[in-house]
Each structure stands twice: as structure tokens, then as C-alpha cells.
DORO-633638 format. One record per residue (C-alpha): x, z, y. Coordinates in nm, 2 decimals. Example, Ala and Ser with C-alpha at 12.3 -4.5 7.8 and 13.67 -1.06 7.14 Angstrom:
<zatis>
{{1.23; 0.78; -0.45}};
{{1.37; 0.71; -0.11}};
</zatis>
This chain:
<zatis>
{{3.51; 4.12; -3.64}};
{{3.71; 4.25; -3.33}};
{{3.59; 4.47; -3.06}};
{{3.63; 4.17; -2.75}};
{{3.45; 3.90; -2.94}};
{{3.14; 4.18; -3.02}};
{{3.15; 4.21; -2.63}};
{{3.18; 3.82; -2.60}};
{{2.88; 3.76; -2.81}};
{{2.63; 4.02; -2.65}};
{{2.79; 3.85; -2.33}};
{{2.61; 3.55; -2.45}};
{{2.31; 3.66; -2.54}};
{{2.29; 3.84; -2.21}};
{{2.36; 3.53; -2.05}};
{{2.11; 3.35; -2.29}};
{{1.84; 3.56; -2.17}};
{{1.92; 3.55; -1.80}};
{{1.90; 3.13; -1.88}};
{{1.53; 3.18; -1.99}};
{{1.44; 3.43; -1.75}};
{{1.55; 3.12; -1.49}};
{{1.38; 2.84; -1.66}};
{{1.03; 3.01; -1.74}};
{{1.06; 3.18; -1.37}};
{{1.10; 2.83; -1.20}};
{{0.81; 2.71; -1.42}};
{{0.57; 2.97; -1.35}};
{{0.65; 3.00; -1.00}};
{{0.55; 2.63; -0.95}};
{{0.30; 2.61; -1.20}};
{{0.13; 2.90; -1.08}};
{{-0.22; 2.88; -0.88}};
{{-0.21; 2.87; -0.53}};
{{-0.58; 2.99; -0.46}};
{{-0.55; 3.26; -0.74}};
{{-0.23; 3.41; -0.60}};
{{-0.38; 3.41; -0.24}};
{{-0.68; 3.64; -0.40}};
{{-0.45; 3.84; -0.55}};
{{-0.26; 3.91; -0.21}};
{{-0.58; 3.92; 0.01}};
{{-0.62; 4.24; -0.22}};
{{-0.33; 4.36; -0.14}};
{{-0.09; 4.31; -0.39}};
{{0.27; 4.36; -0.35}};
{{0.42; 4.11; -0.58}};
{{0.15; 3.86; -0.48}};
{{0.27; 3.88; -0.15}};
{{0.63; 3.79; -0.25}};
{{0.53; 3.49; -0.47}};
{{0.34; 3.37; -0.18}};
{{0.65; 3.38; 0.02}};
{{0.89; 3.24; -0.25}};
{{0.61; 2.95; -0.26}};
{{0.67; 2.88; 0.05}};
{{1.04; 2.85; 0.10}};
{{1.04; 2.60; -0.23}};
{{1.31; 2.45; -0.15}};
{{1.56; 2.75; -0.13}};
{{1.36; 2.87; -0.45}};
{{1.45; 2.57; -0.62}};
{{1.80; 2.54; -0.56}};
{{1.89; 2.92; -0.56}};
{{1.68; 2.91; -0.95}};
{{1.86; 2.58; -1.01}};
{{2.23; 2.73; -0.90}};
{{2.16; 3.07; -1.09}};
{{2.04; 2.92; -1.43}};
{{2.41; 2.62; -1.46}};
{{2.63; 2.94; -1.33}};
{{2.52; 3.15; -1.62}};
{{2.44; 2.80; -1.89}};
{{2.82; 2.71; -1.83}};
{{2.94; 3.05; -1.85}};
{{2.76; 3.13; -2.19}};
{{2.93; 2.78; -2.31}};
{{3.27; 2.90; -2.19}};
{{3.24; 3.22; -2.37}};
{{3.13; 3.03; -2.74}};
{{3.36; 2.76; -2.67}};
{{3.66; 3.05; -2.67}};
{{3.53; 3.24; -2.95}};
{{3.50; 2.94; -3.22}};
{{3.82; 2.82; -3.12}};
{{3.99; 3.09; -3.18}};
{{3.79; 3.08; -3.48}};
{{3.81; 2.73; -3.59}};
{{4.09; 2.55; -3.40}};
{{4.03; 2.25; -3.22}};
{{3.72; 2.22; -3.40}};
{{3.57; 2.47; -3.24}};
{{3.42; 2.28; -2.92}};
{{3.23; 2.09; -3.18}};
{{3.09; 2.35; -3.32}};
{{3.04; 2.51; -2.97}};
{{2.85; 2.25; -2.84}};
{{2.61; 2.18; -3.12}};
{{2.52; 2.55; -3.16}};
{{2.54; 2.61; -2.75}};
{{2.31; 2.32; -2.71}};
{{2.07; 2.46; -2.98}};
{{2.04; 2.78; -2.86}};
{{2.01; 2.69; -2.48}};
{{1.73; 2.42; -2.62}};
{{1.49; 2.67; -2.79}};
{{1.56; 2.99; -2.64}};
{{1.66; 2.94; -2.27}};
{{1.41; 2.57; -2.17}};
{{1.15; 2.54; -2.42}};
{{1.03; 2.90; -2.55}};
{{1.01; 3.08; -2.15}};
{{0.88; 2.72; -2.02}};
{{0.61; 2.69; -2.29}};
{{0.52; 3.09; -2.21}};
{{0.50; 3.01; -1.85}};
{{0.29; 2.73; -1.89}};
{{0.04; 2.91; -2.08}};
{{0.07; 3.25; -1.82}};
{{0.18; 3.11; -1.51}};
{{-0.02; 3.34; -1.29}};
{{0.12; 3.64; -1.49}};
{{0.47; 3.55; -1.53}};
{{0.51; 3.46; -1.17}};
{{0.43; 3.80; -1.08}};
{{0.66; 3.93; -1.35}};
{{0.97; 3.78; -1.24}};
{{0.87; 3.76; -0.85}};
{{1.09; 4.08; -0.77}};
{{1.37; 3.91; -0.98}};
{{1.39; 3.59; -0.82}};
{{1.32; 3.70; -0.45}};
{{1.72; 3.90; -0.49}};
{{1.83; 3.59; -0.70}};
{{1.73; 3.36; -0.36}};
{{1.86; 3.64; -0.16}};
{{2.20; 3.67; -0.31}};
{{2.26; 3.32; -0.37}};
{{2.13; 3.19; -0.03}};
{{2.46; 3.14; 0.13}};
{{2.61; 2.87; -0.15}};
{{2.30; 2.74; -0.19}};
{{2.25; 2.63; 0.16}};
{{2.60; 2.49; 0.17}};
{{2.44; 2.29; -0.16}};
{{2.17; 2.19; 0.06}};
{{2.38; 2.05; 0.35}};
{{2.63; 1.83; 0.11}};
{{2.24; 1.71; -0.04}};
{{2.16; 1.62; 0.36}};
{{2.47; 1.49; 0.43}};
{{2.52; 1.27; 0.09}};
{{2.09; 1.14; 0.19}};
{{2.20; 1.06; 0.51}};
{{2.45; 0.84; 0.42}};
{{2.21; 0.63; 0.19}};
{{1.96; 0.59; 0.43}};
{{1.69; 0.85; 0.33}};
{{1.54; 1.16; 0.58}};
{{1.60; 1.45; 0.39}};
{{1.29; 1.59; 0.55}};
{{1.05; 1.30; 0.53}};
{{0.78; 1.36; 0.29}};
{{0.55; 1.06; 0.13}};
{{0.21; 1.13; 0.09}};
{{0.16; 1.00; -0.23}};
{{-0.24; 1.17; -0.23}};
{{-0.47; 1.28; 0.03}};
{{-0.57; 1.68; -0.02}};
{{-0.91; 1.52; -0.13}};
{{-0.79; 1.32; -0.41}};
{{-0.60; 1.62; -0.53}};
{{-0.87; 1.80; -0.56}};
{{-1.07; 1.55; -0.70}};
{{-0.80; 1.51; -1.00}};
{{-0.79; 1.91; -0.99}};
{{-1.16; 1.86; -1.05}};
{{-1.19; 1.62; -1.37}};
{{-0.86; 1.81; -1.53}};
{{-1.07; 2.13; -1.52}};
{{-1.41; 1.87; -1.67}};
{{-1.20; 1.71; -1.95}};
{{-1.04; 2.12; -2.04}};
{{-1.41; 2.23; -2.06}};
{{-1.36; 2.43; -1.71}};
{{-1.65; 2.23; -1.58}};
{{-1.97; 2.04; -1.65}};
{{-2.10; 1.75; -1.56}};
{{-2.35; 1.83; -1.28}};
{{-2.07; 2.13; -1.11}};
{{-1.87; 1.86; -1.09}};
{{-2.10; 1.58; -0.93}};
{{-2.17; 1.87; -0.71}};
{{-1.81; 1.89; -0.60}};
{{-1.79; 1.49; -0.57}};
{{-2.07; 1.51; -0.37}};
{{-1.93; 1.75; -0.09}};
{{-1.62; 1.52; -0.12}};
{{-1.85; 1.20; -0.06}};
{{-2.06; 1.36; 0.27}};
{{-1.76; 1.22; 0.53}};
{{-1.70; 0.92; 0.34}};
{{-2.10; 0.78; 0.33}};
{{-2.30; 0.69; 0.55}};
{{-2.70; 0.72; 0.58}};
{{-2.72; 0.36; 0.50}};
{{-2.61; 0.44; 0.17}};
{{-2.86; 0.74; 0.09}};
{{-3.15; 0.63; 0.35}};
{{-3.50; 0.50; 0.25}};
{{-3.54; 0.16; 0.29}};
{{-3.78; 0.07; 0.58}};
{{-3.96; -0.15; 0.31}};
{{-4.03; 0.15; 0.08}};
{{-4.15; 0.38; 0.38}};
{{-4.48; 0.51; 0.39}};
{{-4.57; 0.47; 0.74}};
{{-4.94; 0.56; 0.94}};
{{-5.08; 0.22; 1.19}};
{{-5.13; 0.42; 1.49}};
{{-5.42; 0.17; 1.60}};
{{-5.61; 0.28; 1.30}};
{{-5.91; 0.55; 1.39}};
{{-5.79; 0.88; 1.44}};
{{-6.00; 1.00; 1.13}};
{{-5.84; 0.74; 0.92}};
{{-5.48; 0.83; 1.06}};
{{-5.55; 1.18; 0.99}};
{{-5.72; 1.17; 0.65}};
{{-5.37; 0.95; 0.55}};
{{-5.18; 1.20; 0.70}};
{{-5.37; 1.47; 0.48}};
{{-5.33; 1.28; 0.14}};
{{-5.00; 1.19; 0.16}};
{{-4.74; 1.42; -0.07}};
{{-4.47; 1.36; 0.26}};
{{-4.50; 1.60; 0.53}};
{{-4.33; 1.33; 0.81}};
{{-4.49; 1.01; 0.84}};
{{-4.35; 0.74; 1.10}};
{{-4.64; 0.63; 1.35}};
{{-4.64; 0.24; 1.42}};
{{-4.83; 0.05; 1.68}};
{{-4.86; -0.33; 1.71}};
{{-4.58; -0.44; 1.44}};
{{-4.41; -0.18; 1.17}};
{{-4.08; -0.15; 1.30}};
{{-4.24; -0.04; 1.67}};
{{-4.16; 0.31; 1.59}};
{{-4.40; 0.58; 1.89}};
{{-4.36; 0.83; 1.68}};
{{-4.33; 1.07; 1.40}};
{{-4.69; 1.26; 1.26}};
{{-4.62; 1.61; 1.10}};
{{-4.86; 1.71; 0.85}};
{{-4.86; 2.06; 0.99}};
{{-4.93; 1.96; 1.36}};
{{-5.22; 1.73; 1.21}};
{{-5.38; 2.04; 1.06}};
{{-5.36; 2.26; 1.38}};
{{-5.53; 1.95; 1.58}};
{{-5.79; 1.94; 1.33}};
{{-5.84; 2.29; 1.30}};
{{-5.86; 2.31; 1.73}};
{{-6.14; 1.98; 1.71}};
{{-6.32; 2.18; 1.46}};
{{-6.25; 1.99; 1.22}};
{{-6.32; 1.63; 1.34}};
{{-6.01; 1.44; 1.31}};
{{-6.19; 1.14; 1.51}};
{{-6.12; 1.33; 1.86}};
{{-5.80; 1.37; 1.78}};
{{-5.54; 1.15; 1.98}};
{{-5.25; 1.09; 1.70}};
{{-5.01; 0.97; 1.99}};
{{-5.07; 1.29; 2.12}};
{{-4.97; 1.49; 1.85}};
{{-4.69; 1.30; 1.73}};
{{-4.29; 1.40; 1.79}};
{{-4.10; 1.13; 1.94}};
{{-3.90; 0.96; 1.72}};
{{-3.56; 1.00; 1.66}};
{{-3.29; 0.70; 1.66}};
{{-2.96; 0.69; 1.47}};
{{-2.68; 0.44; 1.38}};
{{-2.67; 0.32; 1.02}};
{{-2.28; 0.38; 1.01}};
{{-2.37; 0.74; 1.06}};
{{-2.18; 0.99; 0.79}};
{{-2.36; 1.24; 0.60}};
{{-2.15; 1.50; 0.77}};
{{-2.23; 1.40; 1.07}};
{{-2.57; 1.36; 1.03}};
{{-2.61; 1.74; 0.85}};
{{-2.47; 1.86; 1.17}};
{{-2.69; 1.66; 1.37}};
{{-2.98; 1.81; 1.16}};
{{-2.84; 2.16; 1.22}};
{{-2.83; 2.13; 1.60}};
{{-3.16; 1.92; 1.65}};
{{-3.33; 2.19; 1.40}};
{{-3.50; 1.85; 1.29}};
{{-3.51; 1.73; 0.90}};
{{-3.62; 1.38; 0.97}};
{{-3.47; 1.06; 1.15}};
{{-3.52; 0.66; 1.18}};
{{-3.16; 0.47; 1.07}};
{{-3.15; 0.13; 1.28}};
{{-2.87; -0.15; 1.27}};
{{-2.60; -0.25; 1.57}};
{{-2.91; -0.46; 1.71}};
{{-3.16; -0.18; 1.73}};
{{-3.35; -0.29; 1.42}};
{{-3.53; 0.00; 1.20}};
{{-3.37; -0.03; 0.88}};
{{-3.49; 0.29; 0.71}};
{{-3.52; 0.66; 0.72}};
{{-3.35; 0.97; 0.62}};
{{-3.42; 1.33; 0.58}};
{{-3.21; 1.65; 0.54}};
{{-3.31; 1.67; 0.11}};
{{-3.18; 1.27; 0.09}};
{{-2.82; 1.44; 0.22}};
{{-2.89; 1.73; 0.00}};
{{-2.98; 1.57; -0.31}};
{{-2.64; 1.37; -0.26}};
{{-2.46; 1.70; -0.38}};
{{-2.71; 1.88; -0.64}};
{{-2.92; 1.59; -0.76}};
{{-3.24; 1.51; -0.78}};
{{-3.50; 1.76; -0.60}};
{{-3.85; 1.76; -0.71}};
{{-4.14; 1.94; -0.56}};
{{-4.53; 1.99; -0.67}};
{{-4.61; 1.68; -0.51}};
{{-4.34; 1.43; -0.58}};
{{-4.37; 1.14; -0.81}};
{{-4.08; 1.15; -1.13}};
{{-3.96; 0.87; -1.06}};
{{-3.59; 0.78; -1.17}};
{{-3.58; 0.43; -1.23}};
{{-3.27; 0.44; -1.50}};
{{-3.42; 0.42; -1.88}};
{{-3.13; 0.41; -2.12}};
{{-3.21; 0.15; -2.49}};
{{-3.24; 0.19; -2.84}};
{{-2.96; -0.07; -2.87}};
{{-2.72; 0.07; -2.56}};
{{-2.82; -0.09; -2.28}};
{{-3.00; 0.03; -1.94}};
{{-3.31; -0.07; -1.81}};
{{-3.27; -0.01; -1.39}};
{{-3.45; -0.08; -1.14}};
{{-3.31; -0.31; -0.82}};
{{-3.36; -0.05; -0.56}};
{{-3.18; 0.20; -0.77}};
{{-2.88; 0.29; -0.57}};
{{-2.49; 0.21; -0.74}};
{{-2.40; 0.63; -0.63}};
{{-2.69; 0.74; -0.87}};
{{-2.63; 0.46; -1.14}};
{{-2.23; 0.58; -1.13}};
{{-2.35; 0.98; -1.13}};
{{-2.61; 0.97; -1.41}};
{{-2.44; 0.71; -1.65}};
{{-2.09; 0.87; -1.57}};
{{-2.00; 0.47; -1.43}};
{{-1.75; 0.34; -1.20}};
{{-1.89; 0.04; -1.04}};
{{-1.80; 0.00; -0.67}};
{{-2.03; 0.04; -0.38}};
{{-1.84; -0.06; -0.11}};
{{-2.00; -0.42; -0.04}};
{{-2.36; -0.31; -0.14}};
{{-2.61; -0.02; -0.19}};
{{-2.80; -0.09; -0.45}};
{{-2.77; -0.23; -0.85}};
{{-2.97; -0.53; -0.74}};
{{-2.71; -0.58; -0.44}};
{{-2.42; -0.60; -0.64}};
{{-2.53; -0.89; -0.84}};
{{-2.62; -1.09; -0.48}};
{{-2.28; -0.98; -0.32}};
{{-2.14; -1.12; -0.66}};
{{-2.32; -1.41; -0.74}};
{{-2.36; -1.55; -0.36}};
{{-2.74; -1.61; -0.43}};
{{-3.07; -1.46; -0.57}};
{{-3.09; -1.50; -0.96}};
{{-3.32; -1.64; -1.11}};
{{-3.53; -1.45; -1.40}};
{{-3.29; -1.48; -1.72}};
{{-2.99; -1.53; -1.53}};
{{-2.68; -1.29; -1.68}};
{{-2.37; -1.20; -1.49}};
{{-2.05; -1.02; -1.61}};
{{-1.88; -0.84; -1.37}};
{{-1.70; -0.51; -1.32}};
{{-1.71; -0.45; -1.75}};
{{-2.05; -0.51; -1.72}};
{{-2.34; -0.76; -1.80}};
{{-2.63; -0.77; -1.58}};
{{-2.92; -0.94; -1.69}};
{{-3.20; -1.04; -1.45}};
{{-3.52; -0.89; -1.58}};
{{-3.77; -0.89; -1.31}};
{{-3.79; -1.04; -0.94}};
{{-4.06; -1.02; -0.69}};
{{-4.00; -1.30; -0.43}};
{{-3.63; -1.27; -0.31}};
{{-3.63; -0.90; -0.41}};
{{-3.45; -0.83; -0.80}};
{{-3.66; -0.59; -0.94}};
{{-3.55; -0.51; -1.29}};
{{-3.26; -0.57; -1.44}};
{{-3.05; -0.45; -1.82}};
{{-2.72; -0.37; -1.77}};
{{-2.49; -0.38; -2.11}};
{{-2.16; -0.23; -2.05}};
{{-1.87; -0.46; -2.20}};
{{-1.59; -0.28; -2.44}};
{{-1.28; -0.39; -2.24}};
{{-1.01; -0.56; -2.46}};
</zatis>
């Protein structure tokens, strides 16, 4: 074997190499984590720093990787083609691009991508210093590249600049999210936390408030010792104060301010005036979000407020832990009640109760029912159905069966829900 085709061949393994280097460095460098690298820069390193920047100027990165990796692909196939025809004749190109092919297949796409794929954090910060004199070097052709690409979108129509936005930042992160569930990044409850940040300036209090027919409230025209002695016994520290009908809100009895009243009467609660002791009540829209309302909270230094319709009408309450338990779940103190109101069957089926609210149903049960037209389980099947079932009654909607278990007037109380293996 001569001398120049020794040189030729180490020529194309150079140029094999300097192939890969290109297609796992493009992979990496967009594959790489954004957050992670920003860390890594914050603490001040170098290379860090010039991924960050490379990052950012993607589209000269692209082309100037793009450019680099066919100048040295179609030089390495030059060089074979001339050895194996000298070799084998006309033949040769045949022979030239089955093995070329081969070798830029496995050795220069599939072996540095699959590497930088599984290190793309570390191989971006390999080949940073690379790339950044590759763009540097290569910047002049490759912005005549990118004026022909202008020019030629231009002519068809199409704003070289103008960028669809295929995903709001929030569903991004919420896909982000359930990758990093299903790889086992996640569990179940971090992630319903997440959701649940997501899900504060998108619901409103209607959706997490108490409904004014499940309040406990106090009839301020009761005797002051009665008032107070209810006050006392009840596990809720606010308790809305109502005179003459229940939705005539005066106002709002802390437990605490009860006991210092009682404590100044020496401990006769029939002297004490509960009007007098009672914080005036505090008034806000139903369409109010949870994000809203949390600053709201903040600001008032207040935990506690009355959610009324358009038309002034008390339609429920809502405290800071109803907002709260909308990201961690459930809290439970010494003096609450367990009360979930979801009871999962022997035979697969759920057991819920009407009031029990489609957001928990969907968080516990890992569901995807909608909740836009209506709070609660029991809701859904009216919205549906235009009506109020009857007992017995079974509905099939959304990939799942709804049986009517229980009702209580106009009010569903109990229902199964079966879901339906879709087809």
C-alpha cells in the first residue's frame, strides 16, 4: 500500500471523527438542560458560560454545525471515492458509497448522537470551546447561507423571523413534568403539587370554595351564651355571623376573640355582645383566581373570605388552607373530621359522593374528566343529562358510567362511577 493513499485513509478517519464530533455536538448542545447549565454558570463556570451563549444564537449554531459537518462528510466521500477507483475502476463509486454510507451511519450520526443523548449536559461542555471557533470561523459563509434561506422564504410567502407558538411555557412544563413521572423522576403527589401551582391562575374560588349550603354558620339573634358556647365547640376557628335570613352575612366570629370576651366578662358569655366582637365580613367575586386571592390573603393578613355571585348573592366561603390544599393535598389537623368522600370497589368501581369536587376526583384517581362546565361529580351528570336523575338512572359519558346511587331532594348525593375500557 503506497505512501499517499496511507495519508488518504487517516485523512478519512480524521474527517470521520470531525463528522461525529459535529453530529453528537449539535445533539448535545440542543438536548442539553437549560436550567442545569444556568447553575452551572451562576457558579461560575467558564464553558457554562459559552454554552449559554451558543444557546442563544441557535440559529448561527445550527447552520455554522450544519455547514461544518457536509464540508467535511463530502470531503471524506471524495477522498474514498478516489482511493477505490483507483483501486477498482469504475466500480469503485459503488463500493465507495456503500462503505462511505456505512461508516458515516454508525460512526459519525448514530454512535456521538446516542452518547449525547445519554450525556448531554457533559458533552455540551466538552465540545463548547470547539464549536464556539467552529461558529466563529464559519460565520461569514454561513450568514450568506442564511440570507439566500431569507431571501428564497420571502419569495414563498413565509417571515423568516415569525415564530408559531405551538405551546404556552406552562404546557411545556407540564409535559416536562409527566416525562420526568412516567421516567421515575417524579411521583405522584410532587407532581400534583406542580399541577397545582400551574392550576392557582387558571381556577377560581368557585371551584375550591365551600358551598354556602355546607357552611357552618352562628344565628346572631341566638343568646349570646348560645352563640358563644357554638363558637367554643366548633373544630373551625371562623364562623360567619347571620341575622334575620342566612345569607345576611354582619359578620365573621373568631374563636380567639370569643375567648378574650369571655375571659374579660369573667366568664359569662351572656354579657357578651357577639356583634361586637365580630370582624366585618369580607366580600369577593366568585370569578376570583386562586392567585389572586393568595395575594389578596397576603395583603389583608386575613385567611378567611365570603365568595358571592355577579348579583351579590353569598354562594360560599373560602380560606387560605382551601388554596393551599389545592397544591399539597389534603390538610388535616386534631380537630378535623377524615372525610374524603371517594371509596374505591372490590369489583373496580368508585363510590363518590355528589359534592365531591371533579379536581380531587381527577388528582386522586389519576382521571381526566373536564371541569370546565361544573364543580362537582354530581354537576357533571346535570350539565350532561339536562335534568336531576332519578335514583337508578346510569349515564355514559367522558369513558365513564355514572350511576345514580343516592339523592336528597334535587341534590345527587351518591353516585358509582365505572370507568369504560375505550375501544
Amino acid at each position: 500500500m503506497s505512501i499517499d493513499i496511507i495519508i488518504t485513509l487517516v485523512a478519512i478517519a480524521a474527517l470521520l471523527f470531525l463528522s461525529g464530533l459535529f453530529s453528537g455536538s449539535e445533539t448535545a448542545l440542543t438536548a442539553a438542560s437549560r436550567p442545569r447549565i444556568s447553575h452551572l454558570e451562576k457558579k461560575g463556570n467558564r464553558r457554562a458560560r459559552t454554552v449559554i451563549r451558543l444557546i442563544e444564537a441557535r440559529e448561527r449554531l445550527i447552520g455554522s454545525i450544519l455547514l461544518g459537518n457536509n464540508l467535511v462528510n463530502i470531503l471524506a466521500s471524495a477522498l474514498a471515492t478516489s482511493v477505490l477507483i483507483r483501486r477498482f475502476g469504475d466500480a469503485g463509486v459503488v463500493y465507495a458509497t456503500v462503505l462511505m454510507t456505512a461508516l458515516v451511519l454508525v460512526f459519525a450520526e448514530v454512535l456521538p448522537k446516542t452518547y449525547a443523548l445519554r450525556h448531554p449536559t457533559r458533552t455540551s461542555l466538552r465540545v463548547a470551546p470547539f464549536i464556539r471557533w467552529t461558529v466563529v470561523v464559519l460565520t461569514p459563509p454561513v450568514m450568506t447561507v442564511e440570507r439566500v434561506v431569507a431571501l428564497t422564504l420571502r419569495l414563498f410567502g413565509a417571515e423568516r423571523n415569525a415564530r408559531a407558538l405551538l405551546v404556552s411555557p406552562q404546557e411545556e412544563l407540564r409535559s416536562a413534568i409527566q416525562i420526568h413521572v412516567e421516567e421515575g423522576g417524579l411521583v405522584k403527589h410532587e407532581r400534583d403539587m406542580l399541577h397545582g401551582i400551574f392550576d392557582l391562575s387558571e381556577t377560581s374560588v368557585q371551584d375550591v370554595m365551600i358551598h354556602r349550603s355546607n357552611m357552618t354558620m352562628v344565628d346572631g339573634g341566638a343568646p349570646a351564651a348560645d352563640i358563644v358556647n357554638e363558637v367554643l365547640s366548633s373544630p373551625y376557628t371562623r364562623l360567619p355571623l347571620w341575622k334575620g335570613e342566612p345569607e345576611n352575612i354582619v359578620g365573621v366570629l373568631h374563636a380567639k376573640d370569643v375567648l378574650r370576651a369571655l375571659v374579660a366578662a369573667g366568664g359569662d358569655g351572656a354579657i357578651i355582645d357577639p356583634l361586637e366582637i365580630a370582624a366585618k365580613p369580607w366580600f369577593i367575586p366568585e370569578t376570583t383566581t386562586l392567585i389572586e386571592q393568595m395575594a389578596a390573603f397576603r395583603d389583608r393578613r386575613q385567611h378567611f373570605a365570603l365568595v358571592v355571585d355577579e348579583y351579590g348573592a353569598l354562594m360560599g366561603m373560602v380560606t387560605l388552607e382551601d388554596i393551599l390544599e389545592e397544591i399539597v393535598g389534603p390538610i388535616a389537623d386534631e380537630y378535623d373530621v377524615a372525610h374524603r368522600g371517594i371509596r374505591a370497589q372490590p369489583d373496580g368501581s368508585v363510590v363518590v359522593e355528589g359534592s365531591v369536587t371533579i379536581r380531587d376526583l381527577n388528582r386522586d384517581l389519576g382521571w381526566s374528566l373536564p371541569d370546565e362546565e361544573a364543580v362537582t361529580v354530581a354537576g357533571i351528570v346535570i350539565h350532561e343529562s339536562q335534568s336531576i336523575p332519578d335514583v337508578g338512572q346510569v349515564f355514559q359519558y367522558y369513558d365513564t358510567r355514572f350511576e345514580i346511587v343516592r339523592r336528597k331532594r334535587n341534590q345527587i348525593t351518591l353516585l358509582r362511577l365505572t370507568r369504560l375500557k375505550k375501544p
